[in-house]
N, C-alpha and C positions, 0 to 999 in steps of 0.2 A: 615227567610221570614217576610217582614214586616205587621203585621195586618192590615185587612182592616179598616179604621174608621166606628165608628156608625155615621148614620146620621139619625134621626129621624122627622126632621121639614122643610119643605121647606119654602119657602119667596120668593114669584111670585114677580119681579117687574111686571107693566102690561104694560106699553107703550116700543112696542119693545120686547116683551117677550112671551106675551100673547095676545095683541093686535097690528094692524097694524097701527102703529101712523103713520109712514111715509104717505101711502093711503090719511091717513087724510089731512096732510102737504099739499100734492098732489094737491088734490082736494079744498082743501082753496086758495093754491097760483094762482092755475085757475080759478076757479069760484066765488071767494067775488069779490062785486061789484067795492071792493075799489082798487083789484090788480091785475081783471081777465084782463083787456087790455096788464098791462104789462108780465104777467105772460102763456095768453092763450097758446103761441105757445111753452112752454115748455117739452120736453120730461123726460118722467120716469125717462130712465137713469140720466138725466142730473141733478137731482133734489140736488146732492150736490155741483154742478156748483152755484147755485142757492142760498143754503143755506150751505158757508165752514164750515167743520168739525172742530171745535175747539180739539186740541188732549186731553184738562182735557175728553169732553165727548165722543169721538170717534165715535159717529153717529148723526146723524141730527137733529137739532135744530133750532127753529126759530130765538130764541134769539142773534144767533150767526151769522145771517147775520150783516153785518158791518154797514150798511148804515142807517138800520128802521128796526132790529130786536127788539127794545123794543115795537116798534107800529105792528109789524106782532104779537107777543108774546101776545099784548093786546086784538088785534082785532080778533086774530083766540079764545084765553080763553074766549070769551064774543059773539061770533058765535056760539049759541049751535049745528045747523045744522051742522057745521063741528069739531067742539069740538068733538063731541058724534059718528061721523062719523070713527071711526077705528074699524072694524071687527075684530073678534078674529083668529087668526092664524089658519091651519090645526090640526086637532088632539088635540084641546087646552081639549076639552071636555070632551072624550076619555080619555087621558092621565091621566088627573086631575081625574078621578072617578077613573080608574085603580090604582092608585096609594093611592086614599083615602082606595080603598077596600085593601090594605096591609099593611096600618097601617100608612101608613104616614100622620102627623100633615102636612095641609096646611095653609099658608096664601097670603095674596097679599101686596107688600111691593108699594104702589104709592105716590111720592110728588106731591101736588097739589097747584095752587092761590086761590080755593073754597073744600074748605074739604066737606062740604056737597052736592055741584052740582056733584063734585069727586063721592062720595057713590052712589049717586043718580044712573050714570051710569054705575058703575061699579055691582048694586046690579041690571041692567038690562042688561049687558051684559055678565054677568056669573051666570045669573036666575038657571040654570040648575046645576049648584054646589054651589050655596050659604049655601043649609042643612048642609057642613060641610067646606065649605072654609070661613075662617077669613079674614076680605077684614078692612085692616086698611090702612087710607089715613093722609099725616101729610102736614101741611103747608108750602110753600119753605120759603127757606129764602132770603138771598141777592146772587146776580148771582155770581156763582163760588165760594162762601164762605161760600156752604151750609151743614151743618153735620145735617142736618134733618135727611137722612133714617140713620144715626149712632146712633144719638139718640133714635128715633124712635124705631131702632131692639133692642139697650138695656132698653127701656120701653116695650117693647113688652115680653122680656124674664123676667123678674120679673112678668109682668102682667099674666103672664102665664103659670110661672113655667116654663120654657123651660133652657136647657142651650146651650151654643153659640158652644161649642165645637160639639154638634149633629144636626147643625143648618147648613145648606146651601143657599145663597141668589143668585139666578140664574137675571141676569143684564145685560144690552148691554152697560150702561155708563162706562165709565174709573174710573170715580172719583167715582162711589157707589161698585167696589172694592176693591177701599182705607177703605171704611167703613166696610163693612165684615171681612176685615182683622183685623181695627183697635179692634174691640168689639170680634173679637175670635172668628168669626164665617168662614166657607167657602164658598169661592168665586167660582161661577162657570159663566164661560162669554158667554153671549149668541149673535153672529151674525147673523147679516144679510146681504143682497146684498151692502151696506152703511156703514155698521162699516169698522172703521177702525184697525188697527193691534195694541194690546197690547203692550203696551213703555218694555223693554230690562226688567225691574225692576220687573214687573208683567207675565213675562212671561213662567212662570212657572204654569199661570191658566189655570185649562180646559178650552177650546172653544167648543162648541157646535152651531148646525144649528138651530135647534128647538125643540119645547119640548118632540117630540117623542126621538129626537137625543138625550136631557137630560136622558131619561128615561132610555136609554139604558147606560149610561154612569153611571147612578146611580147604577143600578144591577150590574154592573160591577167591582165598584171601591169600593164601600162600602157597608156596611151591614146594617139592620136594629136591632140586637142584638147582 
């Protein structure tokens, strides 16, 4: 029978994980002044009509509209009223303290275009776990050629003693997959009603709903010692 692995440190991505960036999307492509005419009559559903799914990321992006995704990308990062607008998921709260109380290392794993306006909201939107969650934010780089959160998770594991083998990075993108794998850590994929289906290659990673769904799939498949 195969052992269960140790997994001792988790690594929140936050947009799509922990927070509801889509909602944000939502509500930017309706209401900024610069897009709400042609955007008002929009339905929820429809919001990947809206903005195509590129398969590197498999869920929604602004940058990946065809036509003015670098100007949606610029205009929604520089609208803090809707930048800062994605509510944390069901049970994000909960979770994360149950989980700190058994011992688990947490962190938050976010690329961002302002690393400190990044901090700024993410140290008020998880106000209530900051005493013991590690919320580290990195700078992106060039679209689709980005190995930031790879880097990133292995400066993270020197900075902090950690190793990658009891490391788990829970992620709704495709391509920060690639990066869990590349650095040795594991991958757990986190959907939503927008993500799309993991390529033939990766298909061998957990999916999960949400983070209570994580949680249970943690106790399940691995151990803490």
């Amino acid at each position: 029978m195969t052992q269960k692995p140790i997994i001792k440190n988790i690594f929140w991505d936050v947009d799509g994980v922990l927070a509801n960036l889509n909602y944000a999307y939502y509500n930017f492509l309706t209401k900024h002044p610069k897009y709400a005419s042609e955007y008002k009559n929009l339905k929820w559903e429809d919001l990947p009509k809206a903005l195509p799914i590129e398969p590197k990321y498999g869920a929604l992006e602004l940058k990946t509209e065809p036509n003015k995704g670098t100007a949606l990308d610029y205009d929604f990062c520089h609208s803090p009223e809707f930048f800062c607008n994605r509510p944390l998921y069901p049970k994000v709260i909960e979770t994360l303290k149950e989980l700190n109380e058994k011992g688990y290392r947490q962190f938050t794993m976010s690329a961002t275009f302002d690393v400190e306006a990044k901090k700024k909201l993410l140290n008020s939107l998880l106000a209530d776990v900051k005493d013991f969650l590690t919320i580290e934010c990195v700078q992106h780089g060039k679209f689709m050629h980005d190995s930031a959160k790879e880097d990133m998770l292995k400066a993270c594991f020197e900075k902090y003693g950690l190793k990658a083998e009891e490391t788990v990075l829970v992620d709704d993108r495709i391509y920060n997959q690639y990066a869990a794998i590349n650095v040795g850590a594991h991958p757990v994929r986190m959907r939503c009603e927008f993500t799309t289906d993991l390529p033939e290659d990766l298909s061998w990673i957990p999916e999960v709903k949400d983070v209570e769904d994580f949680k249970f799939w943690l106790y399940e498949n691995t151990r803490l010692k």
